[in-house]
PyMOL Python script that loads the backbone (N, CA, C, O; Angstrom):
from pymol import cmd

cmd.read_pdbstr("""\
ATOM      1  N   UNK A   1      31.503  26.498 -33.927  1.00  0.00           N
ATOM      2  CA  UNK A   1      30.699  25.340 -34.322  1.00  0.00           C
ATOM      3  C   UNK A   1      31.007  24.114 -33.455  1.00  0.00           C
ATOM      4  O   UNK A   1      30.428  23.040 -33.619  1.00  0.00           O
ATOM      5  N   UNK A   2      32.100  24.358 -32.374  1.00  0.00           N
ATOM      6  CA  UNK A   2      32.027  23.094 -31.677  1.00  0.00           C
ATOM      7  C   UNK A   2      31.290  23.231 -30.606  1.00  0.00           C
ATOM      8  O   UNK A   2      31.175  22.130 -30.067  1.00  0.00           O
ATOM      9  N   UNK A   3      30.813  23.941 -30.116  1.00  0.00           N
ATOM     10  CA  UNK A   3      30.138  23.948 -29.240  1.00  0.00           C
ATOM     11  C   UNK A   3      29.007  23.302 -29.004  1.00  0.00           C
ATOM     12  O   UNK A   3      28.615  22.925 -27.899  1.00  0.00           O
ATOM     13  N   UNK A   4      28.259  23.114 -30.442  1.00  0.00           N
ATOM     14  CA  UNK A   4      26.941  22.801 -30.499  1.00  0.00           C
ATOM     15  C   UNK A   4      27.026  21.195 -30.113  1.00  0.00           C
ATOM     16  O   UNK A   4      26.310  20.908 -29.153  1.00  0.00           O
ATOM     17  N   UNK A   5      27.668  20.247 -30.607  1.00  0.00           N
ATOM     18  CA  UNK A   5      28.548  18.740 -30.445  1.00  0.00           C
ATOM     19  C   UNK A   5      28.035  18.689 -29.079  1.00  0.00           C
ATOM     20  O   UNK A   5      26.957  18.129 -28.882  1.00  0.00           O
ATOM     21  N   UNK A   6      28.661  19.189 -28.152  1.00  0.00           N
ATOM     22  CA  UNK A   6      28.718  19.440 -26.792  1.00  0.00           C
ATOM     23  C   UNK A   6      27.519  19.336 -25.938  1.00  0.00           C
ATOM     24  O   UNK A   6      27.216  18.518 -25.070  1.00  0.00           O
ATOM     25  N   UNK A   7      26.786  20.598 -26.507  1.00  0.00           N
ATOM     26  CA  UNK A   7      25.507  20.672 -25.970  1.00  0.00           C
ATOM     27  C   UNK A   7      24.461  19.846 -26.429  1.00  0.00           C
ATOM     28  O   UNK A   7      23.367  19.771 -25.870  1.00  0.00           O
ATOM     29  N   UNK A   8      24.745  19.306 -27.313  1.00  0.00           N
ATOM     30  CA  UNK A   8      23.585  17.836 -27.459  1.00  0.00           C
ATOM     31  C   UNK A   8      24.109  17.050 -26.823  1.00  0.00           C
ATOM     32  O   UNK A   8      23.208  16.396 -26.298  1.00  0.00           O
ATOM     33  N   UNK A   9      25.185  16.626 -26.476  1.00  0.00           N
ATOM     34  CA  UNK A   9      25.714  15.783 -26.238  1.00  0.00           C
ATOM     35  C   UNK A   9      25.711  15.692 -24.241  1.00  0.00           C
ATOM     36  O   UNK A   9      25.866  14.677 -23.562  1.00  0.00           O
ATOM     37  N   UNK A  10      25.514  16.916 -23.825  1.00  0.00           N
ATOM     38  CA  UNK A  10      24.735  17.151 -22.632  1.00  0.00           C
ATOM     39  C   UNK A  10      23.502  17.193 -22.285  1.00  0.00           C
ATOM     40  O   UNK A  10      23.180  16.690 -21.209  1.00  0.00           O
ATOM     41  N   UNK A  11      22.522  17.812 -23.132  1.00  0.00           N
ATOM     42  CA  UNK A  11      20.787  17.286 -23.208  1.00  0.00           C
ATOM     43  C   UNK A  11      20.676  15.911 -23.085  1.00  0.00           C
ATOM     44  O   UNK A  11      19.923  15.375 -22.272  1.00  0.00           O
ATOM     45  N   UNK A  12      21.714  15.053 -24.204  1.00  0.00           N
ATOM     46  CA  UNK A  12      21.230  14.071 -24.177  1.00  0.00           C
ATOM     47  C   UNK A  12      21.236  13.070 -22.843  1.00  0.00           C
ATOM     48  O   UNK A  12      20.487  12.163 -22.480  1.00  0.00           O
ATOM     49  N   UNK A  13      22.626  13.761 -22.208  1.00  0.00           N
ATOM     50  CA  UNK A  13      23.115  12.810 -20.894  1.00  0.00           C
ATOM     51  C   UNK A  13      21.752  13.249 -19.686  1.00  0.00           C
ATOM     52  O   UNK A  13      21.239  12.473 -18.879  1.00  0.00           O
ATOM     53  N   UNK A  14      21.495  14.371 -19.845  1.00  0.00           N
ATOM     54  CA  UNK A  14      20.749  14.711 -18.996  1.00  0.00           C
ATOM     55  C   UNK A  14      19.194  14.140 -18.995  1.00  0.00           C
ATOM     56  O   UNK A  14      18.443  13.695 -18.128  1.00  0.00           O
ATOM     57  N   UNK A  15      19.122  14.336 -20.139  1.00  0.00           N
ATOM     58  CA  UNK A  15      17.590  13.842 -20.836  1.00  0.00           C
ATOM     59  C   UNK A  15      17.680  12.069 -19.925  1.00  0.00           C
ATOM     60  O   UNK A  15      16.991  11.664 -18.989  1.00  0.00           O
ATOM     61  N   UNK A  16      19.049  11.215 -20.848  1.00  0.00           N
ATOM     62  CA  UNK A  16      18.359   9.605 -19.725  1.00  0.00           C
ATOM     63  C   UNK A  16      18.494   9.688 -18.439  1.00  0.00           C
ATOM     64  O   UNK A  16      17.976   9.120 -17.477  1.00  0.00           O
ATOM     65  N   UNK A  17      19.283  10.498 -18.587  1.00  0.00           N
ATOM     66  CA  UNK A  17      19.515  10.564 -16.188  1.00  0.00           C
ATOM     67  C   UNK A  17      18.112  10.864 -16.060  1.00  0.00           C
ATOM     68  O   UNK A  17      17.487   9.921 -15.575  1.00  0.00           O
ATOM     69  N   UNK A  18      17.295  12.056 -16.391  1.00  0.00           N
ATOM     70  CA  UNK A  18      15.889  12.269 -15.830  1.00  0.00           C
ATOM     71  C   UNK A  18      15.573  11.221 -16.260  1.00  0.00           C
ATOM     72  O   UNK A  18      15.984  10.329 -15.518  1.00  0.00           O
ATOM     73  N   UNK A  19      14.982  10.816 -17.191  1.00  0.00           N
ATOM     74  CA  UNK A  19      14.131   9.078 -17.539  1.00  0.00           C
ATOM     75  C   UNK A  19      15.231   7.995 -16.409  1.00  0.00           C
ATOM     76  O   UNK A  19      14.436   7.561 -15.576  1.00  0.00           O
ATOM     77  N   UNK A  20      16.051   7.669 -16.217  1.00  0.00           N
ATOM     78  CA  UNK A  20      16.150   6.570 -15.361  1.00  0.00           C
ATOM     79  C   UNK A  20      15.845   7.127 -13.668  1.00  0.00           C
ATOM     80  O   UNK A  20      15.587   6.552 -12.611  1.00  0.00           O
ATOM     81  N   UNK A  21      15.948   7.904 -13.899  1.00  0.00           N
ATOM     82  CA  UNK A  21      15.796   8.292 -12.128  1.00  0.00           C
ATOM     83  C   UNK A  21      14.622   8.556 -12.050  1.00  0.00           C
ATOM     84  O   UNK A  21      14.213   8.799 -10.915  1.00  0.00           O
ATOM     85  N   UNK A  22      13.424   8.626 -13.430  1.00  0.00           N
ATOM     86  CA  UNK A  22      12.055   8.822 -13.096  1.00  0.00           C
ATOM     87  C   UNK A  22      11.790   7.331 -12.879  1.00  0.00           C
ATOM     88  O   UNK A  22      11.132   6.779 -11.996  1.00  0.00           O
ATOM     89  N   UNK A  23      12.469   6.820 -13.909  1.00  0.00           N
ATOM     90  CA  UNK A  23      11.941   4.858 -13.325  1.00  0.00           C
ATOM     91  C   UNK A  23      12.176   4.229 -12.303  1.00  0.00           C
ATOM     92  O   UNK A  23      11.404   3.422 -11.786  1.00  0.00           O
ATOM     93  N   UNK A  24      13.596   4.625 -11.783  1.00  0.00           N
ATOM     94  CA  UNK A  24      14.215   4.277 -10.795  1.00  0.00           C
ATOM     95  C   UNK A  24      13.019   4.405  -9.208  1.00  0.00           C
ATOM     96  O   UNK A  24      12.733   3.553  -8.366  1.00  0.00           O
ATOM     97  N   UNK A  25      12.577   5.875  -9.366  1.00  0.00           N
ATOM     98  CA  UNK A  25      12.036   6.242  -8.167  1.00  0.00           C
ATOM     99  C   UNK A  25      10.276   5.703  -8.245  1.00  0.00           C
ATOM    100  O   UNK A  25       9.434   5.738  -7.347  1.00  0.00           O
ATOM    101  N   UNK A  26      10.154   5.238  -9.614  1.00  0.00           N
ATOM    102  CA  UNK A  26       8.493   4.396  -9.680  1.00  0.00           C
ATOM    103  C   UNK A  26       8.710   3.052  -8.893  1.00  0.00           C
ATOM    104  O   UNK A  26       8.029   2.570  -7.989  1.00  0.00           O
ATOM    105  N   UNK A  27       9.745   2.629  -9.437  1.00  0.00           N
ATOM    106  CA  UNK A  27      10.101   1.400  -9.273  1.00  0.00           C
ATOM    107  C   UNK A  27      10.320   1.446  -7.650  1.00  0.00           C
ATOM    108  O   UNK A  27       9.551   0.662  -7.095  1.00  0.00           O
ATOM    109  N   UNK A  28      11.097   2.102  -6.823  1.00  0.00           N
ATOM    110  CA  UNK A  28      11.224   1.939  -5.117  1.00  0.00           C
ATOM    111  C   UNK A  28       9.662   2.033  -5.160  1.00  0.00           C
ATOM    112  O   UNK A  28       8.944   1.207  -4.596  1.00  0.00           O
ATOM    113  N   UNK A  29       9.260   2.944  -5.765  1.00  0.00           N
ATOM    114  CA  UNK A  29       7.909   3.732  -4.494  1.00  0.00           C
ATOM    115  C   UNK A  29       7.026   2.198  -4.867  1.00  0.00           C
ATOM    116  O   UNK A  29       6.492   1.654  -3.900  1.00  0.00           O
ATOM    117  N   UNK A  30       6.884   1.520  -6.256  1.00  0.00           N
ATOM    118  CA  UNK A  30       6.173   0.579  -6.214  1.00  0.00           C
ATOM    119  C   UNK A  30       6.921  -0.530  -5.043  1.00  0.00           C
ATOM    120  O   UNK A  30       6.020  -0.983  -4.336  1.00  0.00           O
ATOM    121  N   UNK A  31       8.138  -1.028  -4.683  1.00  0.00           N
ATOM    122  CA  UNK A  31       8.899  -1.490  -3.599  1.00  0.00           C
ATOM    123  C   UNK A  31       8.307  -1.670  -2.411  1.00  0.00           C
ATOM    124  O   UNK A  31       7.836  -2.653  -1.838  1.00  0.00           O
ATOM    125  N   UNK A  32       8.455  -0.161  -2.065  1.00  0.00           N
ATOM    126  CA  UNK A  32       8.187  -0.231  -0.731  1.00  0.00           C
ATOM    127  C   UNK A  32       6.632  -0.115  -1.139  1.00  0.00           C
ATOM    128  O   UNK A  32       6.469  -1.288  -1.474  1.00  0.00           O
ATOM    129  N   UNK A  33       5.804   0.287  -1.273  1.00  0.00           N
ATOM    130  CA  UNK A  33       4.108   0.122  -1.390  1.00  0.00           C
ATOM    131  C   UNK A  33       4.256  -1.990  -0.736  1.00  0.00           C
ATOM    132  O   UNK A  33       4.222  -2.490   0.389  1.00  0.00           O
ATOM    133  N   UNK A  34       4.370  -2.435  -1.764  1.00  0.00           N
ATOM    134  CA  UNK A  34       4.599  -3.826  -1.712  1.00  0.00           C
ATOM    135  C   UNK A  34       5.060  -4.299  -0.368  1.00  0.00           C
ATOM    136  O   UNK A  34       4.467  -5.179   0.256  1.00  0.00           O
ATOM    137  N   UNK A  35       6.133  -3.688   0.056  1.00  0.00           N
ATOM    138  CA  UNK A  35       6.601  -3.884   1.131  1.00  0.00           C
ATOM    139  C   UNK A  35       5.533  -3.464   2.846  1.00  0.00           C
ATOM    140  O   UNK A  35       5.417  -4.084   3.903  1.00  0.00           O
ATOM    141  N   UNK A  36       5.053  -2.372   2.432  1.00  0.00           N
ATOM    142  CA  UNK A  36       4.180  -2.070   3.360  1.00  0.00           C
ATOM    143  C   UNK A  36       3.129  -2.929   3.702  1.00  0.00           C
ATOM    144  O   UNK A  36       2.800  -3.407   4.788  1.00  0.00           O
ATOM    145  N   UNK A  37       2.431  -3.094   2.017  1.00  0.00           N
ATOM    146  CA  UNK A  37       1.599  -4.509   1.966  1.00  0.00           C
ATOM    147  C   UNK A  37       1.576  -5.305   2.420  1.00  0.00           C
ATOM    148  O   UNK A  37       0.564  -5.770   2.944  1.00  0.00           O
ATOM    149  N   UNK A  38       2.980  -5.952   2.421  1.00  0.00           N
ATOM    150  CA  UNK A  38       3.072  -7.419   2.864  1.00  0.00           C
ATOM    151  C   UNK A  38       3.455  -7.249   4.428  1.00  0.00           C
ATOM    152  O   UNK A  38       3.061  -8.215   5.082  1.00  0.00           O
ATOM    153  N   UNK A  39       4.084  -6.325   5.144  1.00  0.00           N
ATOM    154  CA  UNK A  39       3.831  -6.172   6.354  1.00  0.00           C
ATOM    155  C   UNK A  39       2.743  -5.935   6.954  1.00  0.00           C
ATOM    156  O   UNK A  39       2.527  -6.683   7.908  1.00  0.00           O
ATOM    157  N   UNK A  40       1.718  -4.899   6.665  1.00  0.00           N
ATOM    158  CA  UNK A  40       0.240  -4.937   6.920  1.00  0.00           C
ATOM    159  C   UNK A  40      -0.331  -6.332   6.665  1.00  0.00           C
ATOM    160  O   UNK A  40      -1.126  -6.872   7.434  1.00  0.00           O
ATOM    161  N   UNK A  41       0.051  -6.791   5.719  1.00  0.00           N
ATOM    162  CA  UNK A  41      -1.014  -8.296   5.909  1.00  0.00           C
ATOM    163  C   UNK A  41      -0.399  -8.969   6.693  1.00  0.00           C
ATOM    164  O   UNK A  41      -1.218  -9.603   7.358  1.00  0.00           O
ATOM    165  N   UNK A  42       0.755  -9.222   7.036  1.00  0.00           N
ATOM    166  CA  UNK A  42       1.853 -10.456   7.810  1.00  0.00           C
ATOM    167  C   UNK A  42       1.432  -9.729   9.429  1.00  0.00           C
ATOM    168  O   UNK A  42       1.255 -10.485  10.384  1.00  0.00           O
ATOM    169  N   UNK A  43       1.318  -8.382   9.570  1.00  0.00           N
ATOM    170  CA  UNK A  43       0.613  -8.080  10.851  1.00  0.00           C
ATOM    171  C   UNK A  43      -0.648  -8.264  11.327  1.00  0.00           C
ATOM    172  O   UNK A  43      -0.934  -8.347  12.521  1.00  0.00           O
ATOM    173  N   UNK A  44      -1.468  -8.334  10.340  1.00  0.00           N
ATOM    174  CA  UNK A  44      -2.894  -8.524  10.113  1.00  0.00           C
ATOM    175  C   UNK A  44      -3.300 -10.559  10.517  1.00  0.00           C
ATOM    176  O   UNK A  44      -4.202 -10.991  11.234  1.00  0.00           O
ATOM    177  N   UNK A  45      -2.414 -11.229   9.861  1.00  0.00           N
ATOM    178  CA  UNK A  45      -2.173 -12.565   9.747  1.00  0.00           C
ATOM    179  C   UNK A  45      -2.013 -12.935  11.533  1.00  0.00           C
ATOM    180  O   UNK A  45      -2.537 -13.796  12.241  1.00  0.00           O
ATOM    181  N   UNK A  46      -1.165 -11.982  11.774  1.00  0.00           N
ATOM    182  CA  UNK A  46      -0.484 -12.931  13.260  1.00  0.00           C
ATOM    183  C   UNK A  46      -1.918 -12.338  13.900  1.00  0.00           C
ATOM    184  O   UNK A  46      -2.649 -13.157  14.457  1.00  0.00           O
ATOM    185  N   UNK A  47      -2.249 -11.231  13.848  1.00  0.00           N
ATOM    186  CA  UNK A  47      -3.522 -10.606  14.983  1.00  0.00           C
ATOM    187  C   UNK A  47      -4.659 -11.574  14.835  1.00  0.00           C
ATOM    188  O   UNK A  47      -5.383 -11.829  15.797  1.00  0.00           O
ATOM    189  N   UNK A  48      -4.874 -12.239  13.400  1.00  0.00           N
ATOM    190  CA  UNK A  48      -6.210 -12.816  13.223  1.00  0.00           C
ATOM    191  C   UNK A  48      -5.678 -14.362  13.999  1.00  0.00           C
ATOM    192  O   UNK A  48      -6.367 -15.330  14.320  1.00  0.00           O
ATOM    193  N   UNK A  49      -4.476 -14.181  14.112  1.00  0.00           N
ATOM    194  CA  UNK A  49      -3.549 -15.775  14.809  1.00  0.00           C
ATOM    195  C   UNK A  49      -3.952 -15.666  16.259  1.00  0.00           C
ATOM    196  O   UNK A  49      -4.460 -16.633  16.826  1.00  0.00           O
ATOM    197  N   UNK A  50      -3.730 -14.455  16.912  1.00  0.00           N
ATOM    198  CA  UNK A  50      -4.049 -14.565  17.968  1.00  0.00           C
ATOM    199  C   UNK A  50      -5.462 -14.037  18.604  1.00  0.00           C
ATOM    200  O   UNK A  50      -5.708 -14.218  19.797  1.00  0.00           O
TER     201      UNK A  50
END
""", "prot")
cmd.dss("prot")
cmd.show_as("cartoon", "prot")
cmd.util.cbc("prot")
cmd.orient("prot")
């Protein structure tokens, strides 16, 4: 009967690691998107400059 303690107690660790590393990796990919953005326009900006 101790075993069972255990193994919830590992689902559970596992269970938020997947949920934060699913947010974690929304959160870069929204990052860099943004980031690309604002370089495409800041490249876009200087070309319409010159």
């Amino acid at each position: 009967c101790q075993e069972m303690p255990q193994d919830n107690l590992v689902l559970r660790i596992s269970y938020v690691v997947l949920r934060n590393t699913h947010h974690a990796r929304r959160n870069t990919i929204m990052a860099t998107e943004e980031i690309v953005l604002r370089y495409f326009l800041t490249k876009g900006v200087i070309l319409i400059k010159f």
